[in-house]
C-alpha positions, 0 to 999 in steps of 0.5 A: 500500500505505501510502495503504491502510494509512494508512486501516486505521489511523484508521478503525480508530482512530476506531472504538475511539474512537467505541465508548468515549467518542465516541457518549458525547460526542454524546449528551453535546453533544446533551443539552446542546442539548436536554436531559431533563425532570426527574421529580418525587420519589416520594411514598406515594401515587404508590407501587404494588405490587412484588414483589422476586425474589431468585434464591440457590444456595447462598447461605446464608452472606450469606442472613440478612444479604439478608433483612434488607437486604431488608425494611428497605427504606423502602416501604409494606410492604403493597405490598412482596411478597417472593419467594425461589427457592433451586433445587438449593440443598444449603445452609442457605438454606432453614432460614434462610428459613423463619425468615421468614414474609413471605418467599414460598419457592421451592425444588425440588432440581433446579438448572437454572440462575438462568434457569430458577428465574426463569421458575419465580419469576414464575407467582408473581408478583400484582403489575404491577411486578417487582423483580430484585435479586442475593443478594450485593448490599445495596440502599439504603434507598429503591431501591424508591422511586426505580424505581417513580416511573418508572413512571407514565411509561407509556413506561417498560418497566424500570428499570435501578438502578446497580451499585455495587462496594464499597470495602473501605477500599481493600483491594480489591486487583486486581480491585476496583480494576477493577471499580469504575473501569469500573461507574464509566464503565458508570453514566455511559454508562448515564446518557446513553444513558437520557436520550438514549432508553434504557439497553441491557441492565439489570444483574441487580444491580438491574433492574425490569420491568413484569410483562406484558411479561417473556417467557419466557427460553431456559433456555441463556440466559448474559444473563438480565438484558440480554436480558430488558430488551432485549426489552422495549425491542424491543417500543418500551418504555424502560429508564430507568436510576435512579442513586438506586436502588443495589445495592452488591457485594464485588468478586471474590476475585481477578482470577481469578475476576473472570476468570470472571465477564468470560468469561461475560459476554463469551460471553453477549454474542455469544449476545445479538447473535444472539438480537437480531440484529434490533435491528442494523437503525438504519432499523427501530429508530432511536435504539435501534439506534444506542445498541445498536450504539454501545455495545454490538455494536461493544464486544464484537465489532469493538473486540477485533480492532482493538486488536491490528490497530492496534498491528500497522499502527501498526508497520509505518507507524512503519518506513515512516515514522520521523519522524512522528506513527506514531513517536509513537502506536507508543510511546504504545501501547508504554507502555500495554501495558507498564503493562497488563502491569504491572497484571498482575504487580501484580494476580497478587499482588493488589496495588493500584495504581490508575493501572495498573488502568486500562490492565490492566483494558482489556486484561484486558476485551478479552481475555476477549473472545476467550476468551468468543468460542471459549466461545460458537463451542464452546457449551461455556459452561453456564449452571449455571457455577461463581459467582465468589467476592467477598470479604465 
């Protein structure tokens, strides 16, 4: 009984471990044997057309301020095309837009969902090269730049740009605090997995594609973004991801709604496993597979259920054996969950105190997990939810 437990314990251990910072540290070693080539900078002349689609509802407080973010953009302006869609919007977006010639705007009354109007978006859409980009966020200058110098690599399908957390001069409290230390630890994964082959699910923030290889996406879709990227690299394309091109978002209002944002995301991420339960196949997909595993089936699936069957092991291992290494691990978990649940009274007053942001925002992630899990079972998470609040 102890030998099986004994086993239990550091498989599991090593799994969780392997999911976070493991297969990173591989990559890592690998790309240090056998390092990616360098791309050269953009120039005008090597620059093509683009169209950027911005899906909005109800966005009409930050929709002047989108605009001009958007037309500032450093690209030749006769290759930059604009397009807008506002669907069951009952604001003043589109009065806000009519202001604004260039832009192409969509809008029908009915609200189906960012899915839907983004279908609706790209038979629209003249150009070989597509843009997506989130209305709350603010590009910098030469993030159009910087995506389309991927594409004259005819193996790249999309470009993943990287999702930046604004830093409110450190009145972000609970939930920007968190959010920014793991898109911090998601852009460094990201990095490796695209020098390694390719990033595994693009971020709706900021991602491009090439026209002809979006395929139409079921209106129930929670992961607009991933599942969009991941079928392009189903269909043997890259996702490249491109640090220089940044979109840069408030973080939520509170860590309740940032509570929201995680559940969604987590139930989106078991419909994708089944959408894409072919990419589960290492002999047929190779390095894909192996990233899409690592980093993103093992996350959200296995990991959750290992954290508490590791503190429950570990516990029962450390009576069996008092004095010795168990006794150690126990406590050391002992002390992480006791600052999570610091973190979680700090963060019910939105206080913050970053160090504590680590160890609660991991256990904050991993629960959310469980909740989007029942979500998804239930299919009672709807694709018109409620768009968490973000301090502005």
């Amino acid at each position: 009984m102890t030998i099986f437990l004994k086993i239990a314990f550091w498989i599991s251990i090593t799994l969780v471990f392997y999911s976070y910072i493991g297969y990173a540290f591989l990559i890592w070693v690998y790309l240090k044997i056998k390092p990616s080539p360098k791309l050269p900078a953009p120039t005008d002349e090597r620059l093509m057309p683009v169209t950027l689609i911005v899906a909005c509802y109800n966005e009409a407080g930050i929709m002047e301020k989108k605009v001009r973010n958007c037309l500032a953009l450093d690209y030749p302006m006769d290759k930059l095309s604009f397009i807008f869609i506002t669907d069951g919007s009952t604001d003043q977006s589109s009065e806000i837009l009519a202001r604004h010639p260039e832009i192409t705007h969509l809008h029908q009354s009915l609200r189906a969902g960012k899915v839907a109007a983004i279908n609706r978006a790209m038979e629209y859409v003249k150009t070989e090269f597509v843009i997506f980009c989130d209305a709350n966020t603010s590009l910098n200058s030469l993030s159009a730049q910087h995506i389309m110098k991927h594409y004259h690599n005819a193996s790249v399908g999309a470009v993943a740009g990287e999702k930046k957390v604004e830093d409110l001069l450190d009145d972000t409290g609970a939930s920007g605090a968190g959010e920014g230390i793991y898109w911090k630890y998601e852009s460094l994964l990201k990095k490796l997995d695209s020098q390694f082959y390719s990033v595994v699910g693009a971020a709706g923030e900021l991602f491009s594609i090439r026209t002809a290889l979006y395929e139409h996406v079921e209106e129930d879709v929670l992961l607009d973004d991933f599942i969009i990227s991941m079928r392009i690299c189903r269909r043997g394309y890259k996702v490249i991801y491109e640090p220089l091109a940044f979109a840069t978002e408030p973080p939520s209002f509170t860590m309740k709604e940032e509570q929201k944002r995680k559940i969604r995301i987590s139930a989106g991420g078991f419909q994708s496993i089944k959408m894409l339960s072919d990419l589960l196949n290492i002999f047929k997909y190779g390095r894909l597979s192996f990233l899409y595993i690592s980093h993103r089936v093992l996350r959200w699936t296995i990991c959750p259920i290992l954290l508490p069957l590791i503190f429950i092991i570990n516990l029962i291992l450390w009576k069996i054996f008092p004095e010795s290494f168990f006794s150690v691990s126990f406590f050391a978990q002992v002390i992480f969950y006791f600052a999570a649940i610091i973190g979680w009274a700090f963060a019910s007053k939105n206080i913050t105190i970053k160090a504590l942001y680590v160890p609660y925002y991991f256990v904050f992630m991993n629960a959310a997990m469980f909740i989007g899990f029942r979500k998804f079972y239930n299919n009672n998470q709807s694709v018109l939810w409620e768009k968490a609040r973000r301090k502005i």
